[in-house]
Residue, then its C-alpha position, 0 to 999 in steps of 0.5 A: x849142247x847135250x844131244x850127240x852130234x858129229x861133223x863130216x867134212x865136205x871139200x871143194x875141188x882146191x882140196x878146201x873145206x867147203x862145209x860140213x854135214x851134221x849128223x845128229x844120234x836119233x836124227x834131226x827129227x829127235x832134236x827139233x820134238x825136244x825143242x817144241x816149236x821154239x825157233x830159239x831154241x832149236x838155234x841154242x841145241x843145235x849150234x851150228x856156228x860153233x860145230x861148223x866155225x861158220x861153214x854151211x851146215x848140211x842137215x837131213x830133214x826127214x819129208x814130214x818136217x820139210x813139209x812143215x817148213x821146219x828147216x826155216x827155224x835155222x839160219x838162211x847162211x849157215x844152213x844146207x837141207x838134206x833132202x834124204x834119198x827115200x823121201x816120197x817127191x809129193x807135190x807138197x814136198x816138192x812146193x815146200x822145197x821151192x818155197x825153201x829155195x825161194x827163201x834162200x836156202x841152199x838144197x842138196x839131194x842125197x844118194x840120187x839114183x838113175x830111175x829113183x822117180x826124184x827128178x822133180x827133186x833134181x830140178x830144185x836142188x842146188x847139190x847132188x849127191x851121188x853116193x861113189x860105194x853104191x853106184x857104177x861108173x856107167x852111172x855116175x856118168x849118166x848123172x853127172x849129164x843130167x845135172x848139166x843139161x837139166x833147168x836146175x843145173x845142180x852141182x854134183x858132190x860126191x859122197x862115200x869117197x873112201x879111196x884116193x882113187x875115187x877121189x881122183x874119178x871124181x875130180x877127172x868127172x868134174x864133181x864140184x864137192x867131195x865127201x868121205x875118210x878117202x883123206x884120212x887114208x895114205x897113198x901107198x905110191x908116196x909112202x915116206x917115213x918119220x925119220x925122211x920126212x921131219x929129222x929134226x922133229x923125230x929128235x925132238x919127239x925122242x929128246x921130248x920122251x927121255x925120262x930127264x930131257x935137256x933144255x939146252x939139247x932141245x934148244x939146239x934141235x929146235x934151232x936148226x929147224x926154222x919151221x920149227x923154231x916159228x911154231x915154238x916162238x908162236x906158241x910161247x907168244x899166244x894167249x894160250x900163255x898170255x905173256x905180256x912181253x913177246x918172246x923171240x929166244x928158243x932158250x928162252x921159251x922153253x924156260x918160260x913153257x917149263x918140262x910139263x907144257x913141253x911134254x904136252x905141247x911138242x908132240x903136237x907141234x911135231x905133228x904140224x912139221x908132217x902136213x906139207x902137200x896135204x889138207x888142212x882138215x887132216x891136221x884138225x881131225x888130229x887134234x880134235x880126236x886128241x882134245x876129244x879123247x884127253x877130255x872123255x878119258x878124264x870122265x873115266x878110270x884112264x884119268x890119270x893117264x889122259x895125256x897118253x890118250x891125247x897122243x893116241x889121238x893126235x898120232x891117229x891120221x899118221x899114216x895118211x900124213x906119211x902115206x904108209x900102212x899104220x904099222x909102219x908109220x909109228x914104227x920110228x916114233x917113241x909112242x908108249x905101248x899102249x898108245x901104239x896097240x890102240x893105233x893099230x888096233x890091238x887089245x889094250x887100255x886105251x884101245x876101246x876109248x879110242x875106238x870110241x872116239x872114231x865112233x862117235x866121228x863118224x856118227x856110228x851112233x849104236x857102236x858108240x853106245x856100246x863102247x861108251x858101256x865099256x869103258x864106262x863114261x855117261x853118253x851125256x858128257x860127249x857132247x859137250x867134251x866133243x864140242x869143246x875139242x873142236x873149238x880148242x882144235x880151232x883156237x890152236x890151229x888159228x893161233x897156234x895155242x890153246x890152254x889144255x887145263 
């Protein structure tokens, strides 16, 4: 997969993820004129399934490409058609649109609006997506009635969430789906440090960090960690070190791992002991921005130093897990300088790969090209480095391990 493509998150109301929606540089138009009128091969540029681990894929076809029937070229079960908030309802479009949903597609109209003249659009959709940085309450109000007494009765997702107080507006309004970074921030009112939260893995991550950590001292602090003591045990019994023999003493898994998987596996399994009472998606947007920067960091002069950029990646939602200002968050954990200047946006080696990573997350395709220049990595390479850490984010987070050769 070359062609840069990102995913954003849509959650349900238990906080799960419900789907995803792709965001493609140039647009989905870009993607399909490369791959002429080939069903197959729009299906093996755009892997959904892989992108997606088999949620609906939500995908914003431009009014010309509807029309045409385009989006029927992607698989009925992984698909959602985006119907853009500027499209033109024309009576084609609209036809197109039932002959879509008559297929089985699913519909979702994005950023309606009171007075937008789109009601026969409403009508069809089988989502609505009000957009929470662009409309008032009164509004959100006045569309939330309409999709309950129109003949479609749309569910309503509400999209630009950036705030847990947006969140919770929309939940209190009965929003069925919830699209935005409001879980990548913290809740000031529940902030918790490090050291309160995960003691025993605050030591680890100190042990981890000394220039000669000790076996037998690990050992110890791991053991009085049950939580703890599970993942290591899962990690040393998965395949990511295909043992044939289970492993059930901590002493002895840490021989088997050796000081180099320990110095590139604990971290992350001291990030897991951080995530009680919040989504699961947290974790794994920590882990893929850790995969995708280790990855992009070795296509550049950081090379050698693409483990320091897998923790800048792996550290980067502590804030939210702690619920405290970034500053705070990192400040009783031994992160090396410059991973701690990129965290918190301060000028550094790492800090504009970083901001790269993030870039390209969220679709921010012109900022990404521009960082991209910068630290001197070809744009043809993200793609498939991204790609690539989101299936080894899905290997660990299901199995509990993945190799990081």
């Amino acid at each position: 997969m070359d062609v840069c493509v990102a995913r954003q998150p849509i959650f349900d109301a238990a906080g799960k993820v419900w789907a995803y929606e792709l965001l493609f540089q140039g647009g989905i138009g870009n993607v399909m004129a490369s791959a002429g009128a080939s069903p197959a091969l729009v299906s093996s540029i755009i892997d959904t399934e892989a992108l997606t681990g088999g949620k609906r894929a939500f995908i914003s076809f431009p009014g010309n490409l509807i029309e045409r029937g385009a989006p029927a070229s992607l698989p009925i079960e992984l698909l959602g058609i985006q119907i853009p908030s500027d499209i033109n309802p024309t009576e084609q479009l609209v036809q197109a649109c039932r002959d879509l949903k008559q297929k089985g597609y699913v519909l979702a109209l994005d950023d309606f609006t009171q007075g937008s003249g789109q009601e026969a659009l409403v009508d069809l959709a089988d989502i609505v997506k009000i957009n929470f940085a662009d409309t008032t309450v009164a509004e959100r109000m006045w569309l939330l009635e309409r999709s309950r007494t129109g003949p479609g009765r749309a569910k309503l997702l509400a999209s630009v969430v950036h705030s847990s107080k947006e969140y919770r507006e929309a939940r209190e309004l009965g929003y069925c789906y919830f699209q935005g970074y409001y879980f990548t921030q913290p809740v000031p009112s529940r902030g918790r440090t490090a050291a309160s939260y995960s003691a025993t893995g605050l030591q680890l991550l100190n042990e981890v960090q000394n220039p000669e950590p000790e076996f037998e001292k690990m050992a110890e602090i791991i053991g009085h960690d049950p939580a703890l003591s599970y993942r290591v045990l899962k990690l040393v019994n998965s395949a990511a070190f295909g043992l044939r023999t289970e492993v059930s003493s901590i002493k002895h898994a840490l021989l088997i791992m050796g000081m180099r998987e320990i110095k590139e596996w604990f971290p992350l399994l001291v990030m897991t002991t951080l995530t009680q009472d919040k989504p699961d998606e947290l974790v794994t947007v920590s882990v893929v921005r850790a995969r995708f920067a280790e990855l992009a960091a070795r296509q550049t002069t950081l090379a050698g130093r693409s483990a320091e950029l897998f923790l800048t990646g792996l550290f980067s939602t502590i804030d939210a897990l702690l619920d405290q200002p970034i500053q705070r968050a990192i400040e009783s954990l031994p992160l090396p300088g410059d991973v701690q200047k990129a965290l918190v946006g301060q000028d550094g080696p790492f800090t504009p790969l970083y901001q790269l990573i993030l870039a390209y997350e969220q679709g921010l395709w012109e900022e990404m090209s521009s960082l991209a220049r910068q630290v001197e990595v070809a744009e043809q390479v993200l793609p498939r480095a991204y790609a690539a850490a989101i299936s080894w984010a899905r290997d660990f987070c299901e199995q509990g391990g993945a190799s990081r050769g």
